[in-house]
C-alpha positions as CSV (number, residue, x, y, z in Angstrom):
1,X,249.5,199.7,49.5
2,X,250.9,196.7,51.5
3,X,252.7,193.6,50.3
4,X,252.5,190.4,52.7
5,X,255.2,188.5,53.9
6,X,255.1,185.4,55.9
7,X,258.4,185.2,58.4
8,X,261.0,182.3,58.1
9,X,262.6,180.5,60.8
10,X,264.5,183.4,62.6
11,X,262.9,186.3,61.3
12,X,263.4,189.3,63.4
13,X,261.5,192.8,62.6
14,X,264.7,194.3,61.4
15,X,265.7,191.9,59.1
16,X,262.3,191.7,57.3
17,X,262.9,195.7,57.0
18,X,266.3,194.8,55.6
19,X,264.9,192.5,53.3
20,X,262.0,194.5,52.0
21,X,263.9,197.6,51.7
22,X,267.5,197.6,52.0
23,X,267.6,198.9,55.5
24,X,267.2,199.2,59.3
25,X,267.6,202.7,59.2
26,X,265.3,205.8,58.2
27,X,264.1,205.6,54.3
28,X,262.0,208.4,52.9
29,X,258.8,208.2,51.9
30,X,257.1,209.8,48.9
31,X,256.3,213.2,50.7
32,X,259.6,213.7,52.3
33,X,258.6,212.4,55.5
34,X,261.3,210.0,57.0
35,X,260.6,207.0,59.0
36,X,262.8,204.2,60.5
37,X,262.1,200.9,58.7
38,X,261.9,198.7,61.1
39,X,259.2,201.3,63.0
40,X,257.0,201.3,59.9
41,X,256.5,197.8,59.7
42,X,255.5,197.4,63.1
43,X,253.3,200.1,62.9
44,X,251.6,198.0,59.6
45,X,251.2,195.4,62.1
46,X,249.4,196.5,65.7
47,X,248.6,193.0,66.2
48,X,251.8,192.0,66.8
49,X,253.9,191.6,69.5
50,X,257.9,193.3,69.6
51,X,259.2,189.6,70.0
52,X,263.0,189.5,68.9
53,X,262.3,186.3,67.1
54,X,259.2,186.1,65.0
55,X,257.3,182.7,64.9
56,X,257.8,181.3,62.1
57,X,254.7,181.4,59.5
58,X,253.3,184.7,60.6
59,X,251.6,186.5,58.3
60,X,253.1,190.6,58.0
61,X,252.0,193.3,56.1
62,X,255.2,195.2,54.6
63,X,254.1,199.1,52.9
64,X,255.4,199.2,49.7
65,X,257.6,202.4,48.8
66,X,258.6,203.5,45.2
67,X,262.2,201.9,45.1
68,X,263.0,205.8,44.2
69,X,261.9,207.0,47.6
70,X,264.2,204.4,49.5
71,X,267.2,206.1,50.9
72,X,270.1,204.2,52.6
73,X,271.6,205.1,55.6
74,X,275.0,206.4,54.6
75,X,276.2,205.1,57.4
76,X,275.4,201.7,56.9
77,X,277.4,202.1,53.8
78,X,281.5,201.3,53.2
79,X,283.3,204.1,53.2
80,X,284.3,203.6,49.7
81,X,280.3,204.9,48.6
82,X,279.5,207.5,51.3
């Protein structure tokens, strides 16, 4: 299942992979499996090209993860909640 998105003025891949789940790093999906976010956009998106500004108005497919399967890089954490 896939949400869309349509990128702002300065959208870059890894931002919309922060935005849409709270990351640039790996999250894990349902089976285990972990994947870098910003990776498993693109890969919704073949069409696309790795620009590191998006157009603006472009229309992105984003997979949707149970907010339970997200993990957060503990190093993008503060120290205070490694």
């Amino acid at each position: 299942m896939t949400m869309e998105y349509i990128t702002l003025p300065g959208d870059r891949w890894d931002l919309i992979a922060y935005k849409s789940y709270g990351t640039v790093g790996q999250i894990a999906l349902e089976d285990g499996q972990m994947v870098n976010a910003m990776s498993y956009i693109v890969q919704a998106n073949p069409g696309l090209k790795l620009d590191s500004i998006l157009s603006e108005g472009l229309l992105l497919q984003v997979p949707v993860i149970p907010s339970a399967a997200v993990k957060t890089d503990p190093q993008l954490l503060p120290p205070w909640k490694r």
